[in-house]
N, C-alpha and C positions, 0 to 999 in steps of 0.2 A: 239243349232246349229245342221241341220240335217246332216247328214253323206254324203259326196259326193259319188255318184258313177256312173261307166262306165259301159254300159250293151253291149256285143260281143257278136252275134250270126248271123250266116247266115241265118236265115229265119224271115224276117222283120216284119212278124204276131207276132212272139214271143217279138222280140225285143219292140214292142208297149206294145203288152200285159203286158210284165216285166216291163216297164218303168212303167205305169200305177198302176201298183199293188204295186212298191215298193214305187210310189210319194205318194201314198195313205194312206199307212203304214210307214211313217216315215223318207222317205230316198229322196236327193236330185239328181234324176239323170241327170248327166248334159251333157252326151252325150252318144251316140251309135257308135257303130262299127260292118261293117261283114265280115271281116275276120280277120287276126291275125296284118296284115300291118297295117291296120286303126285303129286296139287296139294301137298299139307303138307308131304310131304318136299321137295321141290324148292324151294317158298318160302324153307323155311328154309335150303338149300343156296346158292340164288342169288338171293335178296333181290333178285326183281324190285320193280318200281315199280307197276306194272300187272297184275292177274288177270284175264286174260276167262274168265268161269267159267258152264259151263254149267249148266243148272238139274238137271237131269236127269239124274245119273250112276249106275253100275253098284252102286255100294259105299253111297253116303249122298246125299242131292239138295245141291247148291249153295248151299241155303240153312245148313244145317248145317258146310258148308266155310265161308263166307264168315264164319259165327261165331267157327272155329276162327281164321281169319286175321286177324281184328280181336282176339285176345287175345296178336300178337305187337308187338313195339317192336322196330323198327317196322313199322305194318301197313301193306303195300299195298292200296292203290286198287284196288276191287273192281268191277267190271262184268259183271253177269249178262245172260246169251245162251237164250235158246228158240227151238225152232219154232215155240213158241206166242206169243199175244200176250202184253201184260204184264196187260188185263185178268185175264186167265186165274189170275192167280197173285195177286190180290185186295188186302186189307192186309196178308200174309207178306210182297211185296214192300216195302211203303210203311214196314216195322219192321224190313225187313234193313240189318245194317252195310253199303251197296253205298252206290257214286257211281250207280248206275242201271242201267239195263236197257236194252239193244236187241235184237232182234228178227233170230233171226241172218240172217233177207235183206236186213234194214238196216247190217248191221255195215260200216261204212269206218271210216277212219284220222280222217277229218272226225268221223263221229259217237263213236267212241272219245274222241278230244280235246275234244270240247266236252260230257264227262261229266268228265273227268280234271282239267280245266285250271283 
């Protein structure tokens, strides 16, 4: 069975390109979102497995959603995506409910799975 997951980002080129890459590589994505509103509702609709959530959104940043998502039963497995590095984003990152971070020019199905697994 492939892993389900939600891909959240404001900019709709990425969000194809991610879906694309991760349906390719192993991973079931079964819906999109761009900004942090449309992550929640959809969570809760379709209880993915996986959120690749980006840091940066239109409405609230990622770290904020990722809080909201760790107050569900059950919460999925959180992976936050920047252009920036992770330094950038200091101890906020290192005290977010997330399985981790990658770097969205790093993002594969390899580096997804070996934060998830």
């Amino acid at each position: 069975m492939r892993p389900t997951v939600l891909i959240v980002d404001d900019h709709a080129e990425f969000r194809a390109s991610a879906s694309e890459l991760l349906q390719a590589e192993g991973f079931d994505v079964v819906g999109v979102a761009a900004d942090g509103r449309g992550a929640v509702e959809l969570v809760l609709r379709l209880r993915p497995q996986i959120v690749v959530l980006d840091v940066q959104l239109p409405d609230r940043d990622g770290f904020g959603v990722a809080e909201r998502l760790a107050e569900e039963a059950p919460s999925p497995q959180v992976v936050l995506i920047s252009g920036r590095d992770a330094i950038a984003f200091g101890r906020r990152l290192a005290d977010a409910p997330v399985c981790g971070f990658i770097a969205k020019r790093d993002l594969s199905g390899a580096a997804l799975a070996a934060l998830v697994s």
